[in-house]
C-alpha positions as semicolon CSV with decimal commas, in nm:
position;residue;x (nm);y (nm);z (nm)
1;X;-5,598;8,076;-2,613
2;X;-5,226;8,133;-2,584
3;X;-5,026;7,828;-2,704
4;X;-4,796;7,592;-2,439
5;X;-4,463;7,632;-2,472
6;X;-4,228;7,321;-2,499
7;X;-3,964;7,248;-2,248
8;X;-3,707;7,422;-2,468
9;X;-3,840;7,708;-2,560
10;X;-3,898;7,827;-2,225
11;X;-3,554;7,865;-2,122
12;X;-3,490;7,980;-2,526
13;X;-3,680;8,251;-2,504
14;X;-3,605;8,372;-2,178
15;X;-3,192;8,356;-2,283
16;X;-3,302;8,595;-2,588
17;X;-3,500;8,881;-2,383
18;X;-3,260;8,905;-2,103
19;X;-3,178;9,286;-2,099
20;X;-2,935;9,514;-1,895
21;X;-3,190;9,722;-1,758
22;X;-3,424;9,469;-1,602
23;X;-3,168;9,285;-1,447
24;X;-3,140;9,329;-1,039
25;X;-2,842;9,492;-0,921
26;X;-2,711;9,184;-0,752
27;X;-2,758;8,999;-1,033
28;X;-2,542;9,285;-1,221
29;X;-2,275;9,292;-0,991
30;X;-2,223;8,865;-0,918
31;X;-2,190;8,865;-1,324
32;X;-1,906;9,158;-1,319
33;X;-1,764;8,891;-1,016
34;X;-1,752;8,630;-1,229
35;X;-1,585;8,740;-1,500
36;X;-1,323;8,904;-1,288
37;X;-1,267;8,520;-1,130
38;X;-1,264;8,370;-1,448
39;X;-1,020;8,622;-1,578
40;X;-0,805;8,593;-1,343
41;X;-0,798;8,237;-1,347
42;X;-0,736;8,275;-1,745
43;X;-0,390;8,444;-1,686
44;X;-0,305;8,229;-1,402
45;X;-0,298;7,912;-1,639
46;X;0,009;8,084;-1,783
47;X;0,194;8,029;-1,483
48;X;0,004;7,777;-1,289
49;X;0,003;7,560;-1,612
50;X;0,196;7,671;-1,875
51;X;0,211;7,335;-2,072
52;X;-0,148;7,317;-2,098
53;X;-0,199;7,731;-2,160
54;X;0,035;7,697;-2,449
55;X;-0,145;7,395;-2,603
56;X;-0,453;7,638;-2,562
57;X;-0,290;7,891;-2,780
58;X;-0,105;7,674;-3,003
59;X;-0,394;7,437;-3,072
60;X;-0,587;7,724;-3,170
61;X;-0,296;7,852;-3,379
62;X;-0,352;7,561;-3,608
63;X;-0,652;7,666;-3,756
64;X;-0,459;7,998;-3,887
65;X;-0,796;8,147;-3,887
66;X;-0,825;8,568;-3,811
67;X;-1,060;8,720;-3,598
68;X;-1,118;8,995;-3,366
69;X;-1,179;8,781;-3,029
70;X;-0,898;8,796;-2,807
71;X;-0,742;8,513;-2,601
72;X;-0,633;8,593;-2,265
73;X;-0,264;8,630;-2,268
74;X;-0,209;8,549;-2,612
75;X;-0,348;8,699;-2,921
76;X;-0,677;8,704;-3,166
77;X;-0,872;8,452;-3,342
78;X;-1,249;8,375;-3,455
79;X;-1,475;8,364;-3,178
80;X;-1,520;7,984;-3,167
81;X;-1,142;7,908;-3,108
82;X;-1,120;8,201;-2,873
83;X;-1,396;8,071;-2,706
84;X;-1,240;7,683;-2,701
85;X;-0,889;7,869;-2,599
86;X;-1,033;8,091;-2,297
87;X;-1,192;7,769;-2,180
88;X;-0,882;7,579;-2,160
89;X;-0,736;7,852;-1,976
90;X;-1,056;7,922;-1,735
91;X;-1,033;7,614;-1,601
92;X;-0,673;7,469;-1,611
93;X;-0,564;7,538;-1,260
94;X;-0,901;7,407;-1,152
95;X;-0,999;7,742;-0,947
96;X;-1,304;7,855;-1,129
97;X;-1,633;7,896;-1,009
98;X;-1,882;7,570;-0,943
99;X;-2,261;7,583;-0,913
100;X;-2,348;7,308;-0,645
101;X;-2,620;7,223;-0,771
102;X;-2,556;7,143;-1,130
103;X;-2,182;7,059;-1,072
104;X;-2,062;7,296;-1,314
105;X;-1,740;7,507;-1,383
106;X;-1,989;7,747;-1,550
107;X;-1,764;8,045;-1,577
108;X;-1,517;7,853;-1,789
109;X;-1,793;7,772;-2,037
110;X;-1,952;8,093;-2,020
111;X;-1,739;8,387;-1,985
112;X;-1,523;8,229;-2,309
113;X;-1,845;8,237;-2,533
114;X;-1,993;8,562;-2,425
115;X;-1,679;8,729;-2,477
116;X;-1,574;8,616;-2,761
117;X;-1,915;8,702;-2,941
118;X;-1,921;9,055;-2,746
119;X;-1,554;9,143;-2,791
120;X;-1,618;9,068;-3,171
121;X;-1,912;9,238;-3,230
122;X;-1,781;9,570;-3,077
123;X;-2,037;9,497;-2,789
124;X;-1,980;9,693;-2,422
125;X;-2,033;9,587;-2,078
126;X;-2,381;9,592;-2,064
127;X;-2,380;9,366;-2,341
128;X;-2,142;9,133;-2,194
129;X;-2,321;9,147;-1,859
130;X;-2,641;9,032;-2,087
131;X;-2,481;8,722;-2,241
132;X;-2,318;8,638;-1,867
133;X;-2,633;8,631;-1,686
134;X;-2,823;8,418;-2,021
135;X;-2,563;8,196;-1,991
136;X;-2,521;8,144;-1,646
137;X;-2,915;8,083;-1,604
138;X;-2,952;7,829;-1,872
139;X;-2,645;7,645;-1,779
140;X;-2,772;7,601;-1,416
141;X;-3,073;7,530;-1,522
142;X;-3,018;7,252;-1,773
143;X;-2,747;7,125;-1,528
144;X;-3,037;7,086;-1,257
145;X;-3,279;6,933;-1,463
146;X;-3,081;6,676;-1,558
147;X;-2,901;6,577;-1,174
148;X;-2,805;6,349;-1,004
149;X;-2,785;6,078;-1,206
150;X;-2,614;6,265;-1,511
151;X;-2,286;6,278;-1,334
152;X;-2,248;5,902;-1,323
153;X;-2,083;5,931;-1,649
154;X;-2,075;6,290;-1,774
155;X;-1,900;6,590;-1,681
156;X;-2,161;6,864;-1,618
157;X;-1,955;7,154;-1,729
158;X;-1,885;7,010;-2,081
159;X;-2,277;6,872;-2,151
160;X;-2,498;7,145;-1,945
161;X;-2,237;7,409;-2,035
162;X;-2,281;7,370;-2,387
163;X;-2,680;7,493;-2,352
164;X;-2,527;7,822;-2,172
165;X;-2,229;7,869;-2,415
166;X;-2,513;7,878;-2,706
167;X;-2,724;8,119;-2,488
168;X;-2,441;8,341;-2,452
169;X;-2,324;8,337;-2,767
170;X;-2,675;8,400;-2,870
171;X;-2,776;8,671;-2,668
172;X;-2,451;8,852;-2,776
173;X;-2,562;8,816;-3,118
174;X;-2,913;8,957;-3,066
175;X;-3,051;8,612;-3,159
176;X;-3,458;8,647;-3,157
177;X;-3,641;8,375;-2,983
178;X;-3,688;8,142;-3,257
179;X;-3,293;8,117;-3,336
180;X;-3,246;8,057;-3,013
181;X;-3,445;7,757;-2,934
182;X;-3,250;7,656;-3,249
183;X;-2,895;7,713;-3,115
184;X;-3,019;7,603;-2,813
185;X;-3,097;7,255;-3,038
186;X;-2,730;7,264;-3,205
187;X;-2,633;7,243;-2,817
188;X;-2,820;6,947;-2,715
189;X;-2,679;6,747;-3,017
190;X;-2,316;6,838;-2,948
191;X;-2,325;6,781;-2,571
192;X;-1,999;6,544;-2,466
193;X;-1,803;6,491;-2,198
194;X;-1,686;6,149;-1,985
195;X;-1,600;6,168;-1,685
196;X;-1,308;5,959;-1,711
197;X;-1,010;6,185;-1,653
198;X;-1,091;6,189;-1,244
199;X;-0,808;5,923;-1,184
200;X;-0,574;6,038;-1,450
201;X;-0,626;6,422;-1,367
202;X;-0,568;6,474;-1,822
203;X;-0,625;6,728;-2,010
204;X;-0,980;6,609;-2,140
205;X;-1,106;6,761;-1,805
206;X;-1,010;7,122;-1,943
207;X;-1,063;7,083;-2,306
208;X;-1,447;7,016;-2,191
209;X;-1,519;7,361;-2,143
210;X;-1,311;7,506;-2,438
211;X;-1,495;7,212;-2,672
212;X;-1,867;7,340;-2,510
213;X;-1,796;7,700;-2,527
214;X;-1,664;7,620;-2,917
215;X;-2,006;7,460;-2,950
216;X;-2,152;7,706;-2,854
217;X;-2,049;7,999;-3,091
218;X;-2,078;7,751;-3,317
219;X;-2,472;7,648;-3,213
220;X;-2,552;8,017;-3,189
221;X;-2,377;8,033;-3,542
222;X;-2,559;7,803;-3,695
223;X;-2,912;7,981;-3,582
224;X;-2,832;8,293;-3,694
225;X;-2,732;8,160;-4,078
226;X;-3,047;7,965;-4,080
227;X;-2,974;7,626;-4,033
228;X;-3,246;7,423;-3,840
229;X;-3,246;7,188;-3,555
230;X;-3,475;6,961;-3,308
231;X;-3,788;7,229;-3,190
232;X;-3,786;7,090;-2,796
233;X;-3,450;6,906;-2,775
234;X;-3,462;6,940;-2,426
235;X;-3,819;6,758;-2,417
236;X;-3,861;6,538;-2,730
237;X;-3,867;6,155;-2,599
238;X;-3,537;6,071;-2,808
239;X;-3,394;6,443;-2,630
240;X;-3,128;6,515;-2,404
241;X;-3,346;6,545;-2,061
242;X;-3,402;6,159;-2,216
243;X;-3,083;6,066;-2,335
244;X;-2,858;6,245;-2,026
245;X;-3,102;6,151;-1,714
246;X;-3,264;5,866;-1,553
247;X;-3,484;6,121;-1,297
248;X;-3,493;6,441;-1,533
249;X;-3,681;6,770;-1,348
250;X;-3,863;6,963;-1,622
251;X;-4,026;7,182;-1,364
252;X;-3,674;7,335;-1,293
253;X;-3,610;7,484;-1,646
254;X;-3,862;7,722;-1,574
255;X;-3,938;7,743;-1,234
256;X;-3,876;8,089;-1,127
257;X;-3,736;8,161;-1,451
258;X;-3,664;8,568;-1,432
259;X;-3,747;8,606;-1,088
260;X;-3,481;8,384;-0,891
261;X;-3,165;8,457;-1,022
262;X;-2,896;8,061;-1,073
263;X;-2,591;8,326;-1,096
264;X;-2,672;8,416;-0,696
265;X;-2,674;8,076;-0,607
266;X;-2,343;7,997;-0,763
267;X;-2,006;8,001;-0,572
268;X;-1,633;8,093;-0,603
269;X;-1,378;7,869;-0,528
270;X;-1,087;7,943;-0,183
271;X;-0,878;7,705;-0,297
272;X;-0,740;7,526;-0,651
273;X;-0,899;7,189;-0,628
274;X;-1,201;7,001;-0,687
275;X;-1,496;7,182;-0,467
276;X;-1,580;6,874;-0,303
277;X;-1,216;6,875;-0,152
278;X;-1,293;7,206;-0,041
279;X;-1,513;7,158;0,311
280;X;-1,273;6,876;0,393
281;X;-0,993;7,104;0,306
282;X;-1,120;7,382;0,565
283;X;-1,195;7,102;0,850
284;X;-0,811;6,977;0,826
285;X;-0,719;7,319;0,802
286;X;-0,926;7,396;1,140
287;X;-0,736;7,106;1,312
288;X;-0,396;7,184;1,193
289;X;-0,417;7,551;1,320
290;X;-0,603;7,470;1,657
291;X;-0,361;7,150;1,747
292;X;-0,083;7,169;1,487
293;X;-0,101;6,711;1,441
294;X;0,318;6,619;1,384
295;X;0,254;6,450;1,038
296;X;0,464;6,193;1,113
297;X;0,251;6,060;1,419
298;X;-0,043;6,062;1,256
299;X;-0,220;5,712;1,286
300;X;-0,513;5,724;1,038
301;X;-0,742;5,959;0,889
302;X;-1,123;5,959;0,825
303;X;-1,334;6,180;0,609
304;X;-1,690;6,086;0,657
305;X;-1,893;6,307;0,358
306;X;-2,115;6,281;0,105
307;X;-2,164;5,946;-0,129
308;X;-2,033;6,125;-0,478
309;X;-1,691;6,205;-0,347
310;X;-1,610;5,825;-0,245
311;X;-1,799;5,728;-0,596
312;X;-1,562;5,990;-0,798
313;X;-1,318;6,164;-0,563
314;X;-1,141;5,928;-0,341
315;X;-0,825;5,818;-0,541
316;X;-0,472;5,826;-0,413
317;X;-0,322;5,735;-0,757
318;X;-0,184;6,100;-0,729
319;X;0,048;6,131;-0,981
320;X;0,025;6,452;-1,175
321;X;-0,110;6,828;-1,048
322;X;-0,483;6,780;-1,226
323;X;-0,473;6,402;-1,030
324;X;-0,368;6,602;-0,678
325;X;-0,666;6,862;-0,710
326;X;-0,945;6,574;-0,785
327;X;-0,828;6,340;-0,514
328;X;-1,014;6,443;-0,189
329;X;-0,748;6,245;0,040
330;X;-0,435;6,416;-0,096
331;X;-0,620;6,750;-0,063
332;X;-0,664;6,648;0,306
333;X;-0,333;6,493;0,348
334;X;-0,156;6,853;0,196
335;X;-0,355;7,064;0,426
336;X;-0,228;6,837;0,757
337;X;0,121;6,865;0,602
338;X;0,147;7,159;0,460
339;X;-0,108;7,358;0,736
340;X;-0,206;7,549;0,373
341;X;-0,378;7,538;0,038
342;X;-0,232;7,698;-0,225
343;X;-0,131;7,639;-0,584
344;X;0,202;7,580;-0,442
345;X;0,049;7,262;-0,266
346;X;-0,009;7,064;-0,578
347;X;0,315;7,132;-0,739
348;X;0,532;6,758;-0,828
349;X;0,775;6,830;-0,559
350;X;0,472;6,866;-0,277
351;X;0,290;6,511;-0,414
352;X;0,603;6,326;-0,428
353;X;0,691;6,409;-0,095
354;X;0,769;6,118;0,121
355;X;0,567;6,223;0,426
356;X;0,254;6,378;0,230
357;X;0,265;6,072;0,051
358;X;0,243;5,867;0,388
359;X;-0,025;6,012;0,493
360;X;-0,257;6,059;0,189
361;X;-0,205;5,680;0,244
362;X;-0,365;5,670;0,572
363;X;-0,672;5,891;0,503
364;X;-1,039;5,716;0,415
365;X;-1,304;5,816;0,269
366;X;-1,646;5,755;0,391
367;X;-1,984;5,762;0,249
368;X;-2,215;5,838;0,520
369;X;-2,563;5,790;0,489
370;X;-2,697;6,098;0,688
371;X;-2,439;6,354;0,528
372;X;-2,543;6,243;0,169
373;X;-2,906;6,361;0,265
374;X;-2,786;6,704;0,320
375;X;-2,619;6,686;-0,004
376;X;-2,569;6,936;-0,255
377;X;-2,738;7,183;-0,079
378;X;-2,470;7,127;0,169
379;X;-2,103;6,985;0,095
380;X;-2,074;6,852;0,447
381;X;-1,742;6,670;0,547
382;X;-1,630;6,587;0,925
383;X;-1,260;6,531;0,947
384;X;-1,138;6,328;1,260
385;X;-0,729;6,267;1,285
386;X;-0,649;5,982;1,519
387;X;-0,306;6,004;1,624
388;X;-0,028;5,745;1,699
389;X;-0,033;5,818;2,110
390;X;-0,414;5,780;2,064
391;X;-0,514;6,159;2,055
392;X;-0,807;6,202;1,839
393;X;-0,859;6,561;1,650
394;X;-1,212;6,665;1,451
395;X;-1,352;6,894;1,280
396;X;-1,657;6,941;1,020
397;X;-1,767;7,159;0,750
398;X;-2,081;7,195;0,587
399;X;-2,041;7,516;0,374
400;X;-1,710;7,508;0,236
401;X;-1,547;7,890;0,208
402;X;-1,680;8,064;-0,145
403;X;-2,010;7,897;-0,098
404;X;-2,311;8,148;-0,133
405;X;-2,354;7,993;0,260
406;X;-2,050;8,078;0,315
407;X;-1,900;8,398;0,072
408;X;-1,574;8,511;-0,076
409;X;-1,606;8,865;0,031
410;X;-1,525;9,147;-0,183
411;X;-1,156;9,232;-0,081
412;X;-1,081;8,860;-0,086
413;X;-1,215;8,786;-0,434
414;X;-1,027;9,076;-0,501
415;X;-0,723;8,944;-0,305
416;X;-0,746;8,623;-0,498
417;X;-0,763;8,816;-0,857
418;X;-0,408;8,978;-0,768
419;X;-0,279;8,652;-0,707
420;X;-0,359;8,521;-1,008
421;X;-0,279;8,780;-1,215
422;X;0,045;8,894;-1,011
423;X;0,267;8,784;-1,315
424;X;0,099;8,981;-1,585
425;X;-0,038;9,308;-1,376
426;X;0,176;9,356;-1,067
427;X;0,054;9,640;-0,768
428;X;-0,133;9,899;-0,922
429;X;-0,162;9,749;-1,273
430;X;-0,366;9,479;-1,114
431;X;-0,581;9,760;-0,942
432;X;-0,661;9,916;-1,236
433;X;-0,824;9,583;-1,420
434;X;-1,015;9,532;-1,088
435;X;-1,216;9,871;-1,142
436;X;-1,271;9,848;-1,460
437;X;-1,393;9,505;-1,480
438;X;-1,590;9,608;-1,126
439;X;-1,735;9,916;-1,351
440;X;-1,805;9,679;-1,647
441;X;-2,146;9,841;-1,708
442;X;-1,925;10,166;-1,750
443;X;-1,734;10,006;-2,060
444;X;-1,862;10,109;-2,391
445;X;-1,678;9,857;-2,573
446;X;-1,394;9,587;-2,466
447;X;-1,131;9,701;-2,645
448;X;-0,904;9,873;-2,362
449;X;-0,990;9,577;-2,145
450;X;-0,922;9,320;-2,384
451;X;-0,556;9,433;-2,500
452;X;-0,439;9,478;-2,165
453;X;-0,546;9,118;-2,105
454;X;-0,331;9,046;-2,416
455;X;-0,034;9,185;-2,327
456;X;0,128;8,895;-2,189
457;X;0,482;8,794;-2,307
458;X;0,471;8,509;-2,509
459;X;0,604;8,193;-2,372
């Protein structure tokens, strides 16, 4: 009789046997996506953000510690504080990728860890593309089980992310089963993260997925020195399925495990804000272009959505760029303005304008019973602008733009890369880190890749 595996090392031992060449070719090619969005949101911090990028690098800088793992735009350190830099960076602008249904920046978790770990180890693509897809799985995963009622306090990408930092990082290191259901145990006992920067828009909200990948080296670390930890710390009664969740799902830890693929059901973000701003965003968009609303006659605004983004999304105490890209009615009140959403749009001198500010002021936020069913497999919003001569303009969204419902295809992902990267690889220089990082399978080690994504100027 073959034994039953515990909760944990399911998903364990599934992170250590994923290999290259039994991976679908979809599943291949969204990981090389991914890390060419997360890169490119890496360099963009630099200029997006280039308070918070340098206390990435400087932060890290402290710990005068030496290691081959670069970070993006600056220089080399161990693998842990690359990993906690890269994080920073991933996510500072706030235009990495989201998994709906977990809630989770997972590339800015992820992609630090798995680099790191690869870069240092002399690994190639194919071993990259390995730790990606381990990572992105048990992230997901984890994130799932432990939804909806996780979020009420904790922010997804810095507690689920943590469990896919330590699978990346493990799988880079060739961690065998058994080390990783250990690493996987370091994880559970390190996960953190409040959600209590949505009002204040601080930096806690992008040290989260530096701090998890950190962990996550660190976890894998730990394993593969021989240090012990909790056997099922997903599933023991005093565990984190337990501790993080008052309706945990077991069943989706495993279910499907190696035959339906989390990294295909992930999505890329169209614009730099919070992804529940984003379907809103597109149905204010839709009325701006079809009846161009004067700002300064419009009367009131409702959004009626989904219950979470009145709960965590809905505040117009808008008074930094982080606070402008989590608060759902200055997103909507910039795209009326502004007819556009763009990094430019959440600049100081765009939320302290007089008319934006007027109407973020006028637009509510509804919870609405029937569009919260449909939620998260759908982000629904329907946008109605009532105007002061009585005119009424709507429009609704269900799948915002990026959405696997709705997809970023390949020349705008690509078109969104160049953006972000305009600054450190202009016209052709930017072409040539799009094939190779579309060709990662190709690359027998990072080393080319990695010192062009160095060579930034330092600030």
């Amino acid at each position: 009789m073959s034994r039953i595996f515990n909760a944990t090392e399911k998903l364990s031992s599934f992170a250590a046997k994923v290999r290259y060449e039994d991976l679908p070719t979809d599943v291949v090619r969204q990981a090389s996506r991914f890390f060419l969005d997360a890169v490119g949101c890496a360099v963009a911090a630099w200029r997006e953000d280039e308070r918070k990028a340098k206390i990435a690098r400087d932060v890290v800088e402290e710990f005068q510690a030496s290691g081959g793992s670069s970070i993006i735009g600056a220089g080399r350190s161990h693998p842990a504080l690359a990993a906690l830099a890269n994080g920073i960076l991933i996510n500072a602008a706030d235009n990495d990728d989201t998994h709906k249904r977990a809630l989770a920046h997972v590339g800015s978790v992820v992609v630090p860890a798995a680099l790191a770990v690869t870069e240092s180890r002399g690994g190639g693509g194919r071993q990259l593309i390995e730790a990606l897809v381990a990572g992105y799985e048990v992230t997901a995963r984890v994130g799932m089980a432990v939804m909806p009622t996780h979020y009420r306090f904790w922010h997804s990408t810095a507690t689920n992310g943590t469990f896919g930092a330590a699978a990346a990082a493990g799988r880079s290191m060739n961690l065998d089963e058994v080390q990783m259901n250990t690493a996987f145990g370091f994880a559970g006992t390190q996960a953190a993260g409040l959600n209590a920067f949505f009002e204040s828009g601080d930096d806690t909200k992008s040290l989260h997925p530096g701090k998890a990948g950190f962990n996550g080296v660190l976890s894998a670390r730990l394993a593969a020195i021989g240090a012990t930890s909790p056997p099922d710390i997903l599933g023991h009664p005093k565990g984190y399925l337990a501790a993080f969740s008052d309706g945990p799902d077991r069943e989706i830890l495993s279910d499907g495990l190696g035959s339906r693929w989390s990294i295909l059901e992930n999505g890329f973000k169209f614009y730099p804000s919070i992804l529940a701003s984003h379907s809103p965003i597109g149905a204010a968009l839709n009325i701006s272009k079809a009846h161009s609303p004067d700002p300064s006659h419009i009367a009131a605004v409702t959004v009626k959505t989904y219950g979470t983004v009145k709960s965590h999304f809905s505040s117009k105490a808008v008074d930094t760029t982080m606070a402008a890209r989590l608060s759902v009615p200055y997103c909507v009140a910039i795209a009326l303005v502004d007819g556009v959403v763009t990094q430019r749009q959440f600049q100081s001198d765009r939320y302290r304008d007089a008319l934006v500010r007027a109407v973020l002021n006028k637009v509510e936020i509804v919870a609405d019973a029937e569009l919260s069913k449909l939620y998260p497999e759908k982000f629904p919003a329907q946008v109605s602008v009532t105007m002061d001569n009585g005119s009424i303009y709507t429009s609704e969204m269900y799948y915002p733009k990026g959405d696997p419902g709705n997809p970023l295809s390949d020349d705008e992902l690509r078109d969104k890369f160049r953006a972000n990267v305009a600054d450190l690889a202009p016209g052709k220089k930017s072409d040539e880190l799009i094939q190779m990082i579309e060709n990662l399978s190709d690359l027998p080690d990072l080393s080319e890749l990695m010192l062009r994504l160095r060579d930034h100027s330092r600030a």
